[in-house]
C-alpha positions as CSV (number, residue, x, y, z in Angstrom):
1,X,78.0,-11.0,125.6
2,X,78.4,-13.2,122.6
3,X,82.2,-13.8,121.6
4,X,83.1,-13.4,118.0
5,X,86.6,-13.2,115.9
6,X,89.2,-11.4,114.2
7,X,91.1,-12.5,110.6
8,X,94.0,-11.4,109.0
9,X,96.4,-12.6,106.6
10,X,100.0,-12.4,106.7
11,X,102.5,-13.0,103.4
12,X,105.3,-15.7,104.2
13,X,109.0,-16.0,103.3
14,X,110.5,-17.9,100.8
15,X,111.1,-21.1,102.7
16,X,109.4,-20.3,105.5
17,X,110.1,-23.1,108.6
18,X,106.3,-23.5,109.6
19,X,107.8,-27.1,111.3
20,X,109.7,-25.1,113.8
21,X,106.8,-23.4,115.2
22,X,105.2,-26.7,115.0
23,X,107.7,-28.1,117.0
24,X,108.0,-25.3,119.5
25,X,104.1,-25.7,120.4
26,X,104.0,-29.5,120.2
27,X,105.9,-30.4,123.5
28,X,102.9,-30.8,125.7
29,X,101.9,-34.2,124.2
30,X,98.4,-34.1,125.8
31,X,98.0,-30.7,123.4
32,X,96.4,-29.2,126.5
33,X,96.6,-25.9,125.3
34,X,98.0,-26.1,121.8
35,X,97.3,-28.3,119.1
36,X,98.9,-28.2,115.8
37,X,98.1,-30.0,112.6
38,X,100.4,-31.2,109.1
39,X,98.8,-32.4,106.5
40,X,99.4,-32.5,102.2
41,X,97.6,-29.1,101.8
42,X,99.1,-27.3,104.8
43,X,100.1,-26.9,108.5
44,X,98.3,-25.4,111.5
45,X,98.4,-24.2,115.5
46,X,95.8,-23.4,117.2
47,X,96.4,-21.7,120.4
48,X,94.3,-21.5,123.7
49,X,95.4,-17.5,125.8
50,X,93.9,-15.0,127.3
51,X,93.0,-12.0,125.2
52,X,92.0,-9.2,126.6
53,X,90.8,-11.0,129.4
54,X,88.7,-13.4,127.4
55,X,89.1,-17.0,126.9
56,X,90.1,-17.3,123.4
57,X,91.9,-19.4,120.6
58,X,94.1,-18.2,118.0
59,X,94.1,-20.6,115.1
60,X,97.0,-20.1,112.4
61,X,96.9,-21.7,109.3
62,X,99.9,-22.1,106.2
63,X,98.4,-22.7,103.1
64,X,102.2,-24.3,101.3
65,X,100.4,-23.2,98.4
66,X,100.2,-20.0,99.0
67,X,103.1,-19.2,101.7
68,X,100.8,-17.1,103.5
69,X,100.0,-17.1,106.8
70,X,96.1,-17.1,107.4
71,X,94.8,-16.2,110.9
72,X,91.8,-16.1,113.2
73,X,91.1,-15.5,116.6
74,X,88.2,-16.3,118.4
75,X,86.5,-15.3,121.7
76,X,87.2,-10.9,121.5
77,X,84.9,-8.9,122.6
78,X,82.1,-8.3,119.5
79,X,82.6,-4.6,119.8
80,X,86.1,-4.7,118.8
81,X,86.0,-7.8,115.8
82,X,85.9,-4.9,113.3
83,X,88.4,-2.6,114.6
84,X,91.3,-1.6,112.6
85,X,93.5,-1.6,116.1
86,X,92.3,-4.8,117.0
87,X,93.3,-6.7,113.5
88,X,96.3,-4.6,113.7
89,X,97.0,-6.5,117.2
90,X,95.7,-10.1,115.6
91,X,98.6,-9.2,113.3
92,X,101.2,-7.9,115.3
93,X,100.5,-11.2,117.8
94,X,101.0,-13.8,114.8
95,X,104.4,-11.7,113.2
96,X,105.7,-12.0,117.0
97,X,105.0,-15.7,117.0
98,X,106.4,-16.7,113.9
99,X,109.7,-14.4,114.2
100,X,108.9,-12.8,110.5
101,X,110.2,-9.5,111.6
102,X,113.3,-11.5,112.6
103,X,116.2,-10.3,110.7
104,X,117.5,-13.8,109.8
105,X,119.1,-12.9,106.3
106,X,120.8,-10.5,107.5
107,X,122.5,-12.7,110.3
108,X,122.9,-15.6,107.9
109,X,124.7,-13.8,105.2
110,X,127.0,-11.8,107.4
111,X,128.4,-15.3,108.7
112,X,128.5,-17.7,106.3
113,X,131.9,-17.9,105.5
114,X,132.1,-19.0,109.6
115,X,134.5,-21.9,109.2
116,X,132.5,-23.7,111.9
117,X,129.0,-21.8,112.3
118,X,128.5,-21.3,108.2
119,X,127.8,-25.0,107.3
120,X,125.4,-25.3,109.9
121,X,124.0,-22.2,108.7
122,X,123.1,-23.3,105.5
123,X,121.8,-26.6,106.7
124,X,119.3,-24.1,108.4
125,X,118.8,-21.6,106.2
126,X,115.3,-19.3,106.8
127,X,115.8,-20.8,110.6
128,X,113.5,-18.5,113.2
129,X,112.8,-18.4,116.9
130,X,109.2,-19.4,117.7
131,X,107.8,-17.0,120.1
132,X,105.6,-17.5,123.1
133,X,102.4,-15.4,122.5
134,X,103.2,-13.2,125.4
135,X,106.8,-11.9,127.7
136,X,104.6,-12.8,130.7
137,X,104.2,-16.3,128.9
138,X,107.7,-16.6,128.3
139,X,108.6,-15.3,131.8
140,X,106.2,-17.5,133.3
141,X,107.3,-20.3,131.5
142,X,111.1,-19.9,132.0
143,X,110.7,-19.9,135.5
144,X,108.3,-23.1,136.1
145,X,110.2,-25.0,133.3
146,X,113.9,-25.4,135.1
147,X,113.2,-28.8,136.2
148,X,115.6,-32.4,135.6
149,X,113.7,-33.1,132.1
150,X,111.9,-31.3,129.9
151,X,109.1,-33.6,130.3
152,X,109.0,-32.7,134.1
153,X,108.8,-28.9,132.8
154,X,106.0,-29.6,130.5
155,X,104.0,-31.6,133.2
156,X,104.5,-28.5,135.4
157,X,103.0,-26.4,132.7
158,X,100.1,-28.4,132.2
159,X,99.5,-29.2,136.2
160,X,99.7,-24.8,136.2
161,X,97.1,-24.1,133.0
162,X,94.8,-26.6,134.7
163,X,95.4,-25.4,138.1
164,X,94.0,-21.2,136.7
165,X,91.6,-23.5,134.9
166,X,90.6,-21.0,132.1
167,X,89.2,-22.9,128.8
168,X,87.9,-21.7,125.8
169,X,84.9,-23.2,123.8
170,X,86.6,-25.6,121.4
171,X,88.2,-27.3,124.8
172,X,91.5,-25.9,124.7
173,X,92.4,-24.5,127.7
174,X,93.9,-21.3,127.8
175,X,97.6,-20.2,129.0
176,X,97.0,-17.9,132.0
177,X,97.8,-14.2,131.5
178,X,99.4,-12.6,134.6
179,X,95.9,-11.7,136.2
180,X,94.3,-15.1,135.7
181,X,97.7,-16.5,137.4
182,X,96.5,-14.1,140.7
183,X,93.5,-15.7,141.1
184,X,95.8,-18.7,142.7
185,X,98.1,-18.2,146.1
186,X,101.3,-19.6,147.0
187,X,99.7,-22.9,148.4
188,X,97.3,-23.6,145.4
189,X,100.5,-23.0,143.5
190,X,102.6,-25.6,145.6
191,X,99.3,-28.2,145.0
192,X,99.8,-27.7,141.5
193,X,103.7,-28.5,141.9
194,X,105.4,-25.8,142.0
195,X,108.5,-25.2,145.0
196,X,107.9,-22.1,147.2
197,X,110.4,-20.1,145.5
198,X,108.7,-21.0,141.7
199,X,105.5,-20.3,143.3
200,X,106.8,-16.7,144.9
201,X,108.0,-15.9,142.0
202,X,105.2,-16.8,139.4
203,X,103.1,-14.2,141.9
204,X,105.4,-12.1,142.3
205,X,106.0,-11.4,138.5
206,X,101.7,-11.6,138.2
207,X,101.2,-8.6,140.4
208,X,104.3,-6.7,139.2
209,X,102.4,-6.8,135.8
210,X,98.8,-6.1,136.6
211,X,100.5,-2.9,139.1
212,X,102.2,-1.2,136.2
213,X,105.8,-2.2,137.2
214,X,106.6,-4.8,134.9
215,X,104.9,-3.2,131.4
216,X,105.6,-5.9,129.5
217,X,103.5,-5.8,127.2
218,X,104.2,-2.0,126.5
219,X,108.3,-3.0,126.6
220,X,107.2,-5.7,123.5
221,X,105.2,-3.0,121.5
222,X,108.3,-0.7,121.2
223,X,109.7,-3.6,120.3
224,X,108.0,-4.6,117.6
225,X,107.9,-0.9,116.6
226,X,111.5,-1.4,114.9
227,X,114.3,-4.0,115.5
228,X,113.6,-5.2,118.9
229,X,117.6,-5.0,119.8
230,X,117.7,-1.3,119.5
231,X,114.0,-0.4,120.4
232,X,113.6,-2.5,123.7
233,X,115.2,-1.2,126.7
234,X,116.6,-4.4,127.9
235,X,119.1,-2.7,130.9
236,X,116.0,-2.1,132.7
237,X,114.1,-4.9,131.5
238,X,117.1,-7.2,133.3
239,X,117.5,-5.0,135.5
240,X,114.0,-5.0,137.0
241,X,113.6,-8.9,136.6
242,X,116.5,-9.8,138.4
243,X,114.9,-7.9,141.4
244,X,112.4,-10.7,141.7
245,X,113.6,-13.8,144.0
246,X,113.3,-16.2,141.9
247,X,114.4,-14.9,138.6
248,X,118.3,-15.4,137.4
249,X,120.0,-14.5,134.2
250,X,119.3,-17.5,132.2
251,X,115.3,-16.6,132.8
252,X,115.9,-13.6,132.0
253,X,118.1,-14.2,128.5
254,X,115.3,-16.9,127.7
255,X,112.6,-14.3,128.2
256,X,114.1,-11.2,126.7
257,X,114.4,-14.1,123.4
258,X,111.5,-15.9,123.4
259,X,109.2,-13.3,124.7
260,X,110.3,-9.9,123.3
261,X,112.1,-11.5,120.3
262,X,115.4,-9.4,121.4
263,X,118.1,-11.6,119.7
264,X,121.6,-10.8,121.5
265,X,121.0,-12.8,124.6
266,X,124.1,-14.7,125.2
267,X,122.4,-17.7,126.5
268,X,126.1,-19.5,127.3
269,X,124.9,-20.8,130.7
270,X,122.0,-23.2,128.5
271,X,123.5,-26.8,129.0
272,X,122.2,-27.7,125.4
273,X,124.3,-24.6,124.1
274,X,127.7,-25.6,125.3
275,X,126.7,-29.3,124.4
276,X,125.9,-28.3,120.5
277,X,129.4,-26.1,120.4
278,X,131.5,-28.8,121.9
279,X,129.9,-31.0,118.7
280,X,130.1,-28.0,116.4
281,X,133.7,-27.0,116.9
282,X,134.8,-30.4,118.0
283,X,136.1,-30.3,121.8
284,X,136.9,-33.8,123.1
285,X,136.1,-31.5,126.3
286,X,133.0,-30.1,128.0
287,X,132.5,-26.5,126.8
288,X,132.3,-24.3,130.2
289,X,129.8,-20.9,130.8
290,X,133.0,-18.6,130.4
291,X,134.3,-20.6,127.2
292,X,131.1,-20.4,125.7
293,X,130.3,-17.3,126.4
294,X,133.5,-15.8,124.9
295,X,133.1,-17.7,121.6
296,X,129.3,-16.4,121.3
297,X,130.7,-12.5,121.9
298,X,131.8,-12.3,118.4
299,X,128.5,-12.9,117.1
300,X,126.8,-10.0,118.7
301,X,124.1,-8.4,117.9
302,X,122.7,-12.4,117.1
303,X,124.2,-14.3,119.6
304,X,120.8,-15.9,120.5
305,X,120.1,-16.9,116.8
306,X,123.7,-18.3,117.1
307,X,122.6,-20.4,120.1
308,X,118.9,-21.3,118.4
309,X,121.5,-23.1,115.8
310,X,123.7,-24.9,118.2
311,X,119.9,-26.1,119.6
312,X,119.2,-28.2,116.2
313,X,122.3,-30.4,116.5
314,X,120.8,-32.3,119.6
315,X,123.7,-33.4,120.9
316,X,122.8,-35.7,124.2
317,X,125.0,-35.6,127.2
């Protein structure tokens, strides 16, 4: 059956941070399974996964021009390239990704008198969070990646999508969806890198998914319905997660922000968290899980877009 593609176009915000998407996509430096491109004119991603089963590659496109977002993706099934669902899903996809449905004004101008957290809020006015295409992405990718270094988490990445070994035509290869993931066990899992307990969990978490249990993908539609932080039902989201050996809070705060978008995740226990509030407020001290997570509480219902701030100040150990 001969693959073909879907388009849409999506209008941009003023000031629209395309670089952060960039930069969320660009930390496998081999661009196994994303590439994305800057140049004069404009800024692109394209993006090996699995849709619908297939192989494909989602190409997005920023015309600076233009502030609009253009979009293709390649490898669906011909009999649905022209149905209105299907574009409606293209759509839905790329809003996800780029967090346009994100209510950042809102956030930014109910705290920027903050003494502390206003400057830093103007520095990064328009700031998003960048989305994993999928929760099972996210999930997936929150467990594998708590390694030493980043760069050990992004070698495990790469050492997994090459281990499912799906690849689309233009020779990206393609970030497994939970039913690709089961065509591995445990041991081809623990060749590929992964402990037994990553391993356990990454299949564990696969099969929940295919079997109905873990509807994540349903649990992000009624997200994206409305505000995600009223619309997805996060106590049994966490609840259900934290079943699984393997998963802990932090995966599951990571996931419920990177994957469903759901922006009140109080991700205190994230080392690079506490390090950017000891810079922002000054501590001569290391900022503890309980300290941090205290100063985050008045923040709620943003306290993740609070901690995607404290992440651009970089602070080193």
């Amino acid at each position: 059956m001969t693959a073909h593609a879907l388009h849409c176009r999506l209008p941009l915000p003023e000031g629209f941070r395309m670089a952060d998407v960039l930069a969320f996509h660009r930390r496998d430096p081999q661009q196994l399974a994303e590439r994305t491109f800057e140049s004069d004119v404009g800024t692109g991603l394209d993006k090996g996964l699995v849709w619908k089963g297939r192989p494909a590659c989602l190409e997005i496109r920023v015309n600076r021009a233009e502030l609009r977002a253009r979009c293709v993706i390649d490898g669906v099934d011909g009999a649905n390239a022209g149905d209105a669902d299907a574009q409606d899903a293209l759509a839905g996809l790329v809003r996800h990704m780029l967090g346009l449905d994100q209510p950042v004004e809102a956030f930014e101008r109910a705290h920027a008198g903050h003494p502390q957290l206003g400057p830093l809020l103007a520095r990064n006015a328009g700031l998003r969070v960048p989305q994993a295409a999928t929760p099972f992405e996210a999930l997936s990718w929150a467990i594998v990646g708590q390694q030493v270094s980043l760069g050990a988490a992004v070698a495990l990445r790469r050492k997994l999508i090459l281990a499912v070994g799906r690849q689309h035509s233009s020779g990206l290869m393609c970030y497994p969806d939970a039913s690709s993931l089961l065509q591995l066990d445990a041991g081809a899992l623990r060749v590929a890198g992964c402990s037994q307990t990553k391993a356990e969990a990454l299949l564990t978490l696969a099969r929940a998914e295919v079997e109905g249990e873990l509807p994540l993908d349903d649990w992000m539609g009624r997200g994206l319905q409305g505000d995600a932080s009223s619309a997805l039902p996060v106590d049994e989201i966490r609840a259900r997660l934290l079943a699984i050996r393997g998963i802990g809070p932090w995966t599951v705060n990571y996931a419920l922000l990177r994957g469903f978008g759901w922006l009140d995740g109080s991700l205190h226990g994230d080392a690079a968290v506490r390090r950017g509030l000891q810079h922002l407020i000054g501590s001569s001290d290391r900022i503890g899980e309980r300290e941090a997570e205290r100063w985050l509480a008045p923040f709620s219902p943003w306290r993740a877009l609070v901690a995607a701030h404290l992440w651009t100040l970089k602070v080193g150990d």
